[in-house]
N, C-alpha and C positions, 0 to 999 in steps of 0.2 A: 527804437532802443535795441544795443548790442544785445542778444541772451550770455550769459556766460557757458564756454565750451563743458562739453561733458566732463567727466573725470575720464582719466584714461590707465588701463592695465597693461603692464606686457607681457607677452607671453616668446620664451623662447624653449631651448631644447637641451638634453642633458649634455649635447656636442658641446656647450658652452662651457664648460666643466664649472661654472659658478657653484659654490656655497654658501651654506645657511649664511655664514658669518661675513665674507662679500654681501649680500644683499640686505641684510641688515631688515629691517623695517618701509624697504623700497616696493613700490607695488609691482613685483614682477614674479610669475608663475613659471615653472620648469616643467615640461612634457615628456617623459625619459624615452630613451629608445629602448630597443629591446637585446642584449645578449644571450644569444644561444649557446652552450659548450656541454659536450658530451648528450645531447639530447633535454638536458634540464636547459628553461629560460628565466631570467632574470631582466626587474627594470634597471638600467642603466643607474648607477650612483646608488640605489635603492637596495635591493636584496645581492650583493654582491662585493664583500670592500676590496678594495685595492690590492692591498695584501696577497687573498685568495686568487685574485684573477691575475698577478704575477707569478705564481708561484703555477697554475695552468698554463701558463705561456711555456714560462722555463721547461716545462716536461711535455713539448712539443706538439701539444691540444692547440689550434688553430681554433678559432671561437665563430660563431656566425652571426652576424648582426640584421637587427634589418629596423625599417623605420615605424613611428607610432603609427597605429592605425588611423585612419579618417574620424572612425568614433572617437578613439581618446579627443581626439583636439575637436572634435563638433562636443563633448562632453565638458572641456575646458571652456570654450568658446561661448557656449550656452550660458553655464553658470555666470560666467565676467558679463554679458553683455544683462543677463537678468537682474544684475546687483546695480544695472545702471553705469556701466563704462561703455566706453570706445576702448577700442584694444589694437597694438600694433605689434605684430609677432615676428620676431626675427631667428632665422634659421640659416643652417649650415649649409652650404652651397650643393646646388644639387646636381652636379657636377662628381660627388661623393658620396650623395644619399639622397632617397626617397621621400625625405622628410619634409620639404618648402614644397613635393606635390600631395601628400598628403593635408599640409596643413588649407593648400589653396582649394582641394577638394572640399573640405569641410567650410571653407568660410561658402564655395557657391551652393552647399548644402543646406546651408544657414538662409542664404541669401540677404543678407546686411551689408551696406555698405561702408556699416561703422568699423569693420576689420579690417587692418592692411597691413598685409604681409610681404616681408623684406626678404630678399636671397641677400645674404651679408657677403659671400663670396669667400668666406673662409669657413674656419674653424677653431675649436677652442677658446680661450679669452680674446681671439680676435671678435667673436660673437657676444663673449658675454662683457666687454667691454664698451662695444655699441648696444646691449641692454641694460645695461649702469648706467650709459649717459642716457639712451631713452626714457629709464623709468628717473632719471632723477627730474628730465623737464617735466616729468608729468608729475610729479609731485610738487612741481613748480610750479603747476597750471597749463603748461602748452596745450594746446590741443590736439588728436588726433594727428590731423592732418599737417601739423607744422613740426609736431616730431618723426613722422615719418619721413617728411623732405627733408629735415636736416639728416637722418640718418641716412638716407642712399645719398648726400653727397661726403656726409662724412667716411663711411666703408670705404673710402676712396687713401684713403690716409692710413689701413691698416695694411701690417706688415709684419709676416710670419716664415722664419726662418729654425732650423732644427737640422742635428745631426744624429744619424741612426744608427747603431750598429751593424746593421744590414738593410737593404733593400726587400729583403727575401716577404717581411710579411706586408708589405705593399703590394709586390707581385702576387701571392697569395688570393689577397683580398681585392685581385683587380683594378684597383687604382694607380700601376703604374705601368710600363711593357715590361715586356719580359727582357729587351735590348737594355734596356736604364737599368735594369736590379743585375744582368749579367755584369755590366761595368761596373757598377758599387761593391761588386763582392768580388773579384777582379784583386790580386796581389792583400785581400784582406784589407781596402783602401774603406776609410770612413766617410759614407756618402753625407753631403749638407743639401736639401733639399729644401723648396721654398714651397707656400702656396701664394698662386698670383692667378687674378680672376679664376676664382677658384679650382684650379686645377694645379696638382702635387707636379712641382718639376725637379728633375736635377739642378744643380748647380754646381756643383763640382767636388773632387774627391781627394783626402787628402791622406796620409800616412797614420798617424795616430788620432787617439783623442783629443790631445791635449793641443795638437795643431787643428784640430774641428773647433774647439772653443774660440780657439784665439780668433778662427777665422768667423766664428758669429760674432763676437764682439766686434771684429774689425767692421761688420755689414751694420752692425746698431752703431756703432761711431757715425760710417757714413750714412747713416739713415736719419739720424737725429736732426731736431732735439723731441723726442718723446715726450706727448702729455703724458702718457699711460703705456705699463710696462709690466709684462708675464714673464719669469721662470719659471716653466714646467718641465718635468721629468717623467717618466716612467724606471722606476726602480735604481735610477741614478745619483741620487741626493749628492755625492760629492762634488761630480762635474755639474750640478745645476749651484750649487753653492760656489764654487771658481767662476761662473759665468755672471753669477750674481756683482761677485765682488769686481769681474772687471767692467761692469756696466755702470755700478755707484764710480767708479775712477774716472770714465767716459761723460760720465752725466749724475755729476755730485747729488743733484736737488730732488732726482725720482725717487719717489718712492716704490718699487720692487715687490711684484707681490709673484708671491712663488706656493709650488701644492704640486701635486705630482696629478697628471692629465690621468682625466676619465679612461673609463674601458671599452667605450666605441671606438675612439682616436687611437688608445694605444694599443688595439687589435691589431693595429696598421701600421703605426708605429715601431711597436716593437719593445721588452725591454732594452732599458740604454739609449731610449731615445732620450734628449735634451735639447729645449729650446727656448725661442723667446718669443714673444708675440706683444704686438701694441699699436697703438694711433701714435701717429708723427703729428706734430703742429702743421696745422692746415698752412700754405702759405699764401 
């Protein structure tokens, strides 16, 4: 006779910019990273809102990040597997952060084989997108094991495009060269930038705003048709709300969920970033 599969938890990372109010009653656990500025640190999403950490940006404070410790997540880890789950943890591509080799330190810490940890290959609701569909099979029953294979073939189908004000706090924060952010800030051109297998690239540079928007939406046209759909901002509300509206005209039926991106991402980011992130239908 079959036993029936464990229950399962997920667990991902504050990079996924998820909220209470997304996750609803879903069994899934957030990890936060850490932001350092001016020598005080803060948990990611936790002791630091939004607001404040725009308003440090704008007055030219560069902020320092770095990823959970190995304890936090053997501390996370521990608790979910003692309540009797299996757990599958999905993190921001490590490619950008330390965080998918922390988490993998702690599971060989553990030494369980009931843990299996995802490099999602992105960032932001592209992460917490694949831990919405994760946690919802598992409250569906899936097992470990069959949510985690459908997740590394699904990460396959996300797609994350964004335009910045400048390249300058990429370069900064080492995630881009220093040749890419000379070109983006270059005649004051508005750089669009993609991540793909997790690594931030250019894509190309255009005159204003208002031709950066047009030309994400042009890239969600051609990328469609979207299960699942992010407008994010940092301190941009108006151009994430125009990008909004020409994606419902592209793709009537989505539903559109929009919040302005964490303080890990938009370290890097930058105020004035706007973008969009999502799963295409698998074909």
């Amino acid at each position: 006779m079959n036993s029936e599969p464990r229950p399962v938890h997920i667990v991902t990372d504050s990079t996924a910019d998820l909220i209470a109010e997304w996750i609803g009653d879903l069994p899934i656990s957030v990890v936060p990273l850490i932001v350092e500025i001016e020598g005080t640190t803060y948990k990611d999403g936790i002791d630091l809102s939004k607001d404040e950490f725009v308003a440090h940006l704008r007055s030219g404070v560069f902020p320092r990040t770095s990823q959970p410790s190995i304890g936090a997540f053997r501390d996370v880890y521990q608790d979910i597997l003692d309540s009797g789950h299996d757990i599958v943890s999905i993190h921001i591509s490590p490619q950008l952060s330390g965080t998918l080799n922390s988490a993998t330190q702690a599971k060989a810490a553990i030494g369980s084989d009931a843990i299996h940890v995802i490099d999602s290959t992105t960032v932001s609701m592209g992460i917490g997108f694949l831990a919405l569909e994760a946690a919802e099979m598992a409250k569906a029953g899936k097992s470990a094991g069959e949510i985690a294979s459908y997740i590394e073939q699904r990460k396959q189908n996300q797609r994350l495009f964004a335009t910045l004000e400048t390249l300058e706090y990429l370069r900064k924060g080492g995630r881009i060269g220093r040749a890419a952010a000379m070109l983006g800030s270059a005649l004051q051109l508005k750089p669009i930038v993609q991540v793909r297998d997790g690594v931030v690239e250019p894509v190309e540079r255009v005159r204003t705003y208002r031709r950066a928007l047009e030309r994400l939406a042009t890239t969600f046209e051609e990328s469609q048709p979207f299960d699942r759909v992010a407008v994010l901002h940092l301190d941009a509300p108006n151009e994430a709300t125009r990008l909004v509206e020409r994606i419902k005209e592209i793709q009537p039926e989505i539903e559109v969920v929009t919040g302005q991106i964490g303080t890990v991402i938009g370290a890097y980011g930058g105020p004035g970033l706007t973008g969009f992130t999502g799963l295409v239908s698998p074909k």
